[in-house]
C-alpha positions as MATLAB code, in Angstrom:
seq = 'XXXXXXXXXXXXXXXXXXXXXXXXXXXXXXXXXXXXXXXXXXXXXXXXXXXXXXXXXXXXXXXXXXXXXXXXXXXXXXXXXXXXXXXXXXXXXXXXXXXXXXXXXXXXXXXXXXXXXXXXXXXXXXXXXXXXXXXXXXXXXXXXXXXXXXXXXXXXXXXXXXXXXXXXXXXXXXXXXXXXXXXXXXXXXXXXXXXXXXXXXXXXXXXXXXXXXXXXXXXXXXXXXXXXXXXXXXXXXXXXXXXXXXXXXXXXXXXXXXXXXXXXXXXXXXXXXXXXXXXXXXXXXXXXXXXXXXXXXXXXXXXXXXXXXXXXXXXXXXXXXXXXXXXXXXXXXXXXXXXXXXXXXXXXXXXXXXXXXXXXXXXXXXXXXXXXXXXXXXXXXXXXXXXXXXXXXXXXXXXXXXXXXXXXXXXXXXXXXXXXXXXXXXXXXXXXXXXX';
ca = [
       0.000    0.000    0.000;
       1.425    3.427   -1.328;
       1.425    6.066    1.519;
      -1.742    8.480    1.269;
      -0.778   11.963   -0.524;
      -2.943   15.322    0.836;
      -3.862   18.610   -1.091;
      -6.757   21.239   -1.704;
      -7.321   20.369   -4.898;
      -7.016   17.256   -7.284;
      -7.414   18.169  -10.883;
      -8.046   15.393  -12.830;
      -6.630   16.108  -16.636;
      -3.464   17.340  -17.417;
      -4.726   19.012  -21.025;
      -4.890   22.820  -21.568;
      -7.812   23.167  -19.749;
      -6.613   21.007  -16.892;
      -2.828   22.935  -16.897;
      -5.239   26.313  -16.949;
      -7.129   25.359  -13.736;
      -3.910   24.102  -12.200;
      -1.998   27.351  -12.226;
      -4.757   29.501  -11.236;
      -5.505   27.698   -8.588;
      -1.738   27.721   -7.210;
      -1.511   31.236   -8.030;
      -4.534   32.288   -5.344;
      -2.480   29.666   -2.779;
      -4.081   26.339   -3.092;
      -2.499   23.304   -3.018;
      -3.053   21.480   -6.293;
      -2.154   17.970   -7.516;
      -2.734   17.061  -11.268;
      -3.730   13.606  -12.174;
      -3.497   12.314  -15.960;
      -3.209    8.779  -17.095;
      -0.873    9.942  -19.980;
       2.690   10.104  -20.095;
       3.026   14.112  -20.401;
       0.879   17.524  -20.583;
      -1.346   17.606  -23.467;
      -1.538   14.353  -24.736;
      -5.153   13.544  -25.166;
      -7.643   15.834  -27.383;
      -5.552   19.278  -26.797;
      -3.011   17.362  -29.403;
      -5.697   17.092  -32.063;
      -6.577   20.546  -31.601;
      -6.580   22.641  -34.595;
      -5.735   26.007  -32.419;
      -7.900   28.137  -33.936;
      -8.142   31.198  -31.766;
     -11.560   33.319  -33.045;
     -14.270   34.928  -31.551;
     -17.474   33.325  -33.168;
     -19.986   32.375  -30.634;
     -23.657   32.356  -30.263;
     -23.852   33.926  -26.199;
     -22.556   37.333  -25.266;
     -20.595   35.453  -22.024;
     -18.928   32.980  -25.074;
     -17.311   36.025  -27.417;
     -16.187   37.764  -24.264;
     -14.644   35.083  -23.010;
     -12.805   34.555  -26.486;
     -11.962   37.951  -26.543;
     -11.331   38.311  -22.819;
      -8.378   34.916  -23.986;
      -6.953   36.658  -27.480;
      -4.703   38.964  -24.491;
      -3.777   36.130  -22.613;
      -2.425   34.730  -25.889;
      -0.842   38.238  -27.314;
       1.190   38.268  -24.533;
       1.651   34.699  -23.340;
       5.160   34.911  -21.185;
       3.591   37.538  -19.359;
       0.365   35.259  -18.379;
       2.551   32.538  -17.717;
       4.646   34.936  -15.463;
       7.600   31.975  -15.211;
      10.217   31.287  -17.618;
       9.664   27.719  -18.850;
      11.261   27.098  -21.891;
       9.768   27.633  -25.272;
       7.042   28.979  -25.947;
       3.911   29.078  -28.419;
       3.325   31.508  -30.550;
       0.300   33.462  -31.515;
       0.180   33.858  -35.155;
      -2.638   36.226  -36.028;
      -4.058   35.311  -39.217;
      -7.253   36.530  -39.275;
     -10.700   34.612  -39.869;
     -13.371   34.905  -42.459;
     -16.948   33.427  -40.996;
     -18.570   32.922  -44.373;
     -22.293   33.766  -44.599;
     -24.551   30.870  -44.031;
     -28.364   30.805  -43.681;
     -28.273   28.668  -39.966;
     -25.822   31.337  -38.313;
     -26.973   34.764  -40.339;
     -24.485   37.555  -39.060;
     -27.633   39.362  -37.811;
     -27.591   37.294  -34.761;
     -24.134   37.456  -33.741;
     -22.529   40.546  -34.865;
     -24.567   42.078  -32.087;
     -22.480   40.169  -29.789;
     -19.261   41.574  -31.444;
     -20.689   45.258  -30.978;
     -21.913   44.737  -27.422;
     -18.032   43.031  -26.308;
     -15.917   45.563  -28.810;
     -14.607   42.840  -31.575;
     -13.128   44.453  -34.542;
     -14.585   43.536  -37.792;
     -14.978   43.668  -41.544;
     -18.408   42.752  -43.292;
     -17.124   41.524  -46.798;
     -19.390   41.446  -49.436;
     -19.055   38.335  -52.000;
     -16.819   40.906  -54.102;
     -14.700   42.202  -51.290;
     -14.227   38.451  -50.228;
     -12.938   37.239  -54.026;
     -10.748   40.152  -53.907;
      -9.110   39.860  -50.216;
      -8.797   35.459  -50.549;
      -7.276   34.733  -53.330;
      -8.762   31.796  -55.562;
     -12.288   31.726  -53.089;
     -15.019   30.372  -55.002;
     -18.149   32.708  -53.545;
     -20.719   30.573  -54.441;
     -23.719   30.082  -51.618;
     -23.927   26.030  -51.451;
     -25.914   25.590  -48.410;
     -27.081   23.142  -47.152;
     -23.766   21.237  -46.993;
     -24.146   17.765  -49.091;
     -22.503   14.292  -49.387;
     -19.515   14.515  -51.496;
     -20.522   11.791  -53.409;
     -23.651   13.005  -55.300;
     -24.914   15.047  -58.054;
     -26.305   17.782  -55.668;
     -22.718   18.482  -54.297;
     -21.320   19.042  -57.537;
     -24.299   21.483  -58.797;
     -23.409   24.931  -59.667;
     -23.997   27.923  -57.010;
     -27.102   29.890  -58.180;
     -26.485   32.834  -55.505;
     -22.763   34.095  -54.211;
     -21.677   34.662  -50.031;
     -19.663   37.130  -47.941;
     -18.674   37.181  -44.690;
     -17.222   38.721  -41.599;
     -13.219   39.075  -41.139;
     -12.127   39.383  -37.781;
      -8.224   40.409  -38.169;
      -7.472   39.848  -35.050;
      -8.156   35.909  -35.113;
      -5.110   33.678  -35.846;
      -4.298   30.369  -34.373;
      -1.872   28.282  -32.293;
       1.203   27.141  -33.197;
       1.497   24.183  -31.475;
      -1.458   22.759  -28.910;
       0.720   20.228  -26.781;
       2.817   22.915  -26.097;
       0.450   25.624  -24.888;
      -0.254   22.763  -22.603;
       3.601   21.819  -21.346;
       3.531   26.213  -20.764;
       0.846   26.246  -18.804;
       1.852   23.033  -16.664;
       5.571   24.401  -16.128;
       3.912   27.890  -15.090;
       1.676   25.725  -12.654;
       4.706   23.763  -11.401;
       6.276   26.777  -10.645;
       3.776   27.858   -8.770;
       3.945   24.773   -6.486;
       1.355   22.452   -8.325;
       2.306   18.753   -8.668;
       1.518   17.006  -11.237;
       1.112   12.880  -11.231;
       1.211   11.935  -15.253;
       0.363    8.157  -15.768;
      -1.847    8.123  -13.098;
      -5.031    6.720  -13.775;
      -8.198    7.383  -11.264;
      -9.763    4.547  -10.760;
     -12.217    5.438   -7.302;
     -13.580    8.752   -5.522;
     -14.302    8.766   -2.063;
     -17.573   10.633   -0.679;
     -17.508   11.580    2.842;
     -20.734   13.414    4.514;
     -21.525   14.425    1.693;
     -18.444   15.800   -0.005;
     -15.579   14.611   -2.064;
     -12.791   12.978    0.289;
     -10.402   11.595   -1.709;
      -9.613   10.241   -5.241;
      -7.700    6.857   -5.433;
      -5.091    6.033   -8.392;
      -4.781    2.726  -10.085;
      -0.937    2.375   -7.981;
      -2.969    2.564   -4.766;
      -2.396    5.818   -3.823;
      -4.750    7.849   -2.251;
      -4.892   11.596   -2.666;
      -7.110   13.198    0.315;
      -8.541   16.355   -0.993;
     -11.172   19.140   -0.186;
     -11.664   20.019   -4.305;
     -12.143   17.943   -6.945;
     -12.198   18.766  -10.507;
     -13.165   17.060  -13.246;
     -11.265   18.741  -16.392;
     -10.677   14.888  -18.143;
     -11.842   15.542  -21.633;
     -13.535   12.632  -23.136;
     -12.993   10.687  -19.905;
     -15.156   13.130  -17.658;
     -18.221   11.567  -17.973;
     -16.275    7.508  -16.202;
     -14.942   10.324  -13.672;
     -18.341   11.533  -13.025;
     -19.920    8.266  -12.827;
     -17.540    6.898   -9.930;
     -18.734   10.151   -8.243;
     -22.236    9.589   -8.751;
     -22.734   13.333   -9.882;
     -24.847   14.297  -12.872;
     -28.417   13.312  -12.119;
     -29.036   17.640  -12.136;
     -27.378   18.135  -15.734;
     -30.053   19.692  -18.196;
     -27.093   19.309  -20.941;
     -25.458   15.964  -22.129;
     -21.943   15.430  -22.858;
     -20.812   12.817  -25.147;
     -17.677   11.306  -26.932;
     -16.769   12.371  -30.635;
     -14.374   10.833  -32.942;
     -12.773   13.938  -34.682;
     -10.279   14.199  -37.601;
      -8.281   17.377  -39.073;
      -5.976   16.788  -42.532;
      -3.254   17.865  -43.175;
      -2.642   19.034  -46.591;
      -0.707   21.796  -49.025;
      -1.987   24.852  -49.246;
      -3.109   25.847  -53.096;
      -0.846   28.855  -55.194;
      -1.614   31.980  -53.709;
      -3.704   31.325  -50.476;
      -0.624   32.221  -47.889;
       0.714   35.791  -48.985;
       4.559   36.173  -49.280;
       6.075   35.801  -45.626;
       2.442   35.493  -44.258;
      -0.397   33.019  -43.729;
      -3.528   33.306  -45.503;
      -6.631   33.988  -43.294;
      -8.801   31.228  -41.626;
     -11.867   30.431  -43.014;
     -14.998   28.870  -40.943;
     -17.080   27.214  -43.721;
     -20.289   26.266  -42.592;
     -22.060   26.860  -45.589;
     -20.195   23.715  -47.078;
     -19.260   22.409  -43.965;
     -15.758   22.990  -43.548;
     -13.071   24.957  -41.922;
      -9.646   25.706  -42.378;
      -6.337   27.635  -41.268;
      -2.835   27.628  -42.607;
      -0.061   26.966  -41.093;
       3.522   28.176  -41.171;
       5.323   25.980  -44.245;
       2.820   26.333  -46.346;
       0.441   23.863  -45.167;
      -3.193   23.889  -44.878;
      -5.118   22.305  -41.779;
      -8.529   20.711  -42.419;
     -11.909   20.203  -40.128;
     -15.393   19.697  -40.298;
     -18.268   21.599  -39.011;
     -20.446   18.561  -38.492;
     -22.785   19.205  -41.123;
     -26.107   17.102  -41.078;
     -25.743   15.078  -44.303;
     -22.387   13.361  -42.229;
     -22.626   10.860  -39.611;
     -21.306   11.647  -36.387;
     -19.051    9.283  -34.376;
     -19.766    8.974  -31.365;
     -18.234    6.746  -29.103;
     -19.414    5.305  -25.739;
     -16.086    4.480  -24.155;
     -12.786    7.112  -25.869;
     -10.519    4.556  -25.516;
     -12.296    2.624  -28.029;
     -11.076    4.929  -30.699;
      -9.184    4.335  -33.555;
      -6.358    6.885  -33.919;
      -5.515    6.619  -37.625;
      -6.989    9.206  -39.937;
      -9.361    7.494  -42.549;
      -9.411    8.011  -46.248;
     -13.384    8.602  -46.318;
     -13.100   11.267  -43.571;
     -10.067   12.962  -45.071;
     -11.894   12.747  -48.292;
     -14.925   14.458  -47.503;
     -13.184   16.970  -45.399;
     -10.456   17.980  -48.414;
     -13.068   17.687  -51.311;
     -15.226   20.194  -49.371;
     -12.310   22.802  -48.910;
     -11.261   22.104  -52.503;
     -14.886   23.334  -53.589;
     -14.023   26.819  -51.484;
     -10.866   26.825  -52.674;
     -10.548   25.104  -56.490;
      -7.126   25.062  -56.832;
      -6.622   23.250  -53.645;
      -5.259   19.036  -54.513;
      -6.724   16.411  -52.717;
      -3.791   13.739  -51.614;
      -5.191   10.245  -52.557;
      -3.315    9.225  -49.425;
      -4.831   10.603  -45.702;
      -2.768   12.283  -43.491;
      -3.646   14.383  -40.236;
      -4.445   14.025  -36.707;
      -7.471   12.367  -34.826;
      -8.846   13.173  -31.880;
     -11.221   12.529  -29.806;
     -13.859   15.123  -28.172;
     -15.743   16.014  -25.560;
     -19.030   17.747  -26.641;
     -22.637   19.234  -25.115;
     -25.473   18.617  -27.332;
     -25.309   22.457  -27.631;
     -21.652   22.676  -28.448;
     -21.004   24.926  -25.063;
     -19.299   24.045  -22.297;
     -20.149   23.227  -18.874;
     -17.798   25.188  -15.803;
     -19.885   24.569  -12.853;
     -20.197   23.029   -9.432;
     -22.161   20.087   -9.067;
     -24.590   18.482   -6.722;
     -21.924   16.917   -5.176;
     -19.900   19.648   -2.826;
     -16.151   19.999   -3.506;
     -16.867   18.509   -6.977;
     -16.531   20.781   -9.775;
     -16.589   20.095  -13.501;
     -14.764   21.837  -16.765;
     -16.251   19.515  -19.616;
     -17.636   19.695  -22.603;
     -14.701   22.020  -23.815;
     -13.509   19.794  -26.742;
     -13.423   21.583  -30.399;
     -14.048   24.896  -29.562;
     -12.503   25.909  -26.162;
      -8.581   25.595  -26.482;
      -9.086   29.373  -27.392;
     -10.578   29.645  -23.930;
      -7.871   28.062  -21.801;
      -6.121   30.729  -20.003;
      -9.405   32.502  -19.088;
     -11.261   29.325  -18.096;
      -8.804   28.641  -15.627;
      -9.653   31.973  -13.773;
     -13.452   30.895  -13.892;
     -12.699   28.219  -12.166;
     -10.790   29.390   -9.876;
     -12.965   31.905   -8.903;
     -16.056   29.407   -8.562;
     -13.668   27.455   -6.460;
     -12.951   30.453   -4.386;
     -16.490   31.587   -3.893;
     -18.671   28.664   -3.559;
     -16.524   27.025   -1.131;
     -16.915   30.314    0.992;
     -20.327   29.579    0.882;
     -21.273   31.591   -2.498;
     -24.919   30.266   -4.120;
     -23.778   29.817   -7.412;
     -27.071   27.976   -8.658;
     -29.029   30.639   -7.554;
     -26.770   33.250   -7.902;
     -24.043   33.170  -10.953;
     -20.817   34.246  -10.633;
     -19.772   37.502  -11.771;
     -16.513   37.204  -13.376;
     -14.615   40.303  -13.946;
     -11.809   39.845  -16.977;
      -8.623   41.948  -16.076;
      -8.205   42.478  -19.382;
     -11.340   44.150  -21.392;
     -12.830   45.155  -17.907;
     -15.822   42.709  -18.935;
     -18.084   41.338  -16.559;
     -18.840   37.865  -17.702;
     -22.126   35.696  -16.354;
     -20.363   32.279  -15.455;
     -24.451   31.091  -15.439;
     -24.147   30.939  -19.268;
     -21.898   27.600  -18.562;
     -24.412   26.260  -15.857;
     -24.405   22.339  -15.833;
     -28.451   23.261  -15.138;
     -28.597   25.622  -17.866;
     -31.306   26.128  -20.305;
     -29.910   24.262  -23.970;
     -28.330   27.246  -25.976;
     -30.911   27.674  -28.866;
     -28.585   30.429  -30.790;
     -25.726   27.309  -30.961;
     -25.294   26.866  -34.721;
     -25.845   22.581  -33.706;
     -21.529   22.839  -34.619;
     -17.858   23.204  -33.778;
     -18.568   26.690  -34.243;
     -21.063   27.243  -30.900;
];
């Protein structure tokens, strides 16, 4: 029997989100352990993320915490506030939302004006002219690569909204390793290949969380930021039976391919563009490369998986496929590889794509879930929410009845930590994607 271990907190997920919490929580002077059943920082769906750092979301609360996040990442060594090693890089590429009849800018760019997001609205001229080699034709609703409909000619042209201040990550794993050597720094351990395996309840409350070695970690706090694996976590805690929302796992790939002639300017990167009108995204990268997602349009099937570790980690030639052929119809000069190549990942999603940073009905257990495909972006600043939940409703704070107020340093925005409620109403202005 391994000696017993004691702390504040026990984080359980060492991925950005997890690292986030961790050194927020050491910063305001709690003890914090980190728990992950993988070998290093990182290593489980913030490696498949595409990075994309934008503001696009369908609550006021979602594109001020986005935009709240785009200063943690301008000036990342000074949020870290340790010197650990290398660092990511924030290369701001800008993002074009195309137009697209289940998201209509009228509902969102509201939300821009209200939080103070720069903008351009691009007319289907503007957007030829400003992305090179952009077909502007209006396809919606996305289709099935493989038929006629797909292939039809565009009767009607888009536009769309640039944001120049959007860019993207250089490198997800390592945002993650940053965050976890700031955390360390600030006195938070953390346990990699550690798997949990039992949570003890006592009057009430969490006690304890046992690891698969034996060892058991005596806490007061408990979170549960394990990706696709939250949902075993909250099982052997018996929490849940109060969630209005549903998480789930998702099998997700991004390809990898070349970038057509033309898209990245000389010494730049061409902008991002969120595609939902064919169901597609993508962002360059630096060497010329192009990354590829999907929006989860209707006419695909989703794949979801009841246990992650059931899925298969090689990219598949049907996915990659559909994914490329899509992008090539946005962008025609764009090849599509008859070999797949890219990363796959697997998510963790609420029906209505937002997340969930709450308490729970069980006291001292606390959740960040449901962050998977559209909340790397989010990281620094979701650590502070939770931090500050942690700080308030274990002083006694109502947070069910009463939402926490948090205040950004940053933009001097008050944000309503409600909107992420595990009781929440489902978010009917969610576009049903990626996108939120």
């Amino acid at each position: 029997m391994r000696p017993d271990l004691s702390t504040d907190v026990v984080v359980v997920g060492a991925g950005v989100i997890g690292a986030a919490i961790a050194l927020e929580l050491a910063r305001v002077g709690r003890r914090v352990i980190v728990v992950d059943k993988a070998g290093a920082a990182g290593q489980g769906s913030t490696s498949a993320s595409s990075a994309v750092v934008r503001y696009n979301f369908s609550t006021s609360a979602g594109v001020a915490t986005a935009w709240e996040s785009h200063y943690c990442w301008l000036d990342w060594a000074a949020h870290l506030g340790h010197e650990v090693g290398d660092l990511i890089r924030f290369e701001q590429s800008g993002l074009v939302m195309l137009d697209v009849d289940a998201a209509p800018r009228a509902g969102w760019l509201p939300l821009f004006d209200e939080i103070g997001v720069p903008y351009e609205e691009w007319d289907a001229e503007t957007l030829a002219a400003r992305v090179p080699g952009i077909d502007t034709g209006r396809y919606w609703p996305p289709k099935r690569i493989n038929t006629d409909e797909f292939w039809a000619d565009a009767r009607t042209r888009l536009g769309g909204v640039y944001t120049p201040d959007a860019g993207y990550i250089t490198d997800p794993q390592l945002a993650a390793h940053n965050l976890a050597g700031a955390a360390a720094a600030e006195g938070a351990e953390f346990r990699f290949r550690s798997l949990v395996t039992a949570v003890e309840l006592g009057d009430g409350r969490v006690r304890a969380v046992v690891l698969a070695d034996g060892t058991r970690i005596a806490c007061d706090v408990l979170i549960n930021a394990a990706g696709p694996w939250s949902g075993k976590l909250n099982e052997m805690a018996g929490v849940g039976s109060d969630f209005t929302v549903t998480v789930r796992s998702m099998r997700q790939e991004v390809a990898h391919v070349l970038a057509p002639a033309g898209y990245h300017p000389d010494g730049g990167i061409g902008p991002s563009v969120a595609d939902m009108d064919l169901g597609t995204y993508f962002r360059g990268e630096i060497g010329g490369g192009l990354l590829v997602g999907g929006t989860e349009p209707e006419c695909d099937p989703f794949e979801w998986l009841d246990d992650p570790d059931d899925a298969d980690l090689n990219p598949t030639m049907a996915v990659f496929e559909a994914h490329v052929t899509r992008a090539a119809r946005r962008l025609p000069e764009l090849t599509v590889p008859n070999r797949a190549r890219g990363v796959v990942g697997v998510y963790d999603v609420t029906e209505d794509w937002t997340p969930i940073y709450d308490r729970t009905e069980l006291d001292g257990f606390y959740v960040a879930i449901g962050t998977s495909g559209n909340q790397f972006k989010n990281a620094p600043v979701v650590g502070q929410f939770m931090a500050a939940l942690v700080e308030q409703v274990e002083s006694g704070a109502d947070h069910d009845a009463h939402p926490v107020q948090f205040l950004a340093k940053n933009t001097g925005l008050q944000i309503d930590l409600g909107t992420f409620s595990r009781k929440r109403p489902r978010n009917t202005s969610s576009s049903g994607t990626v996108m939120g």
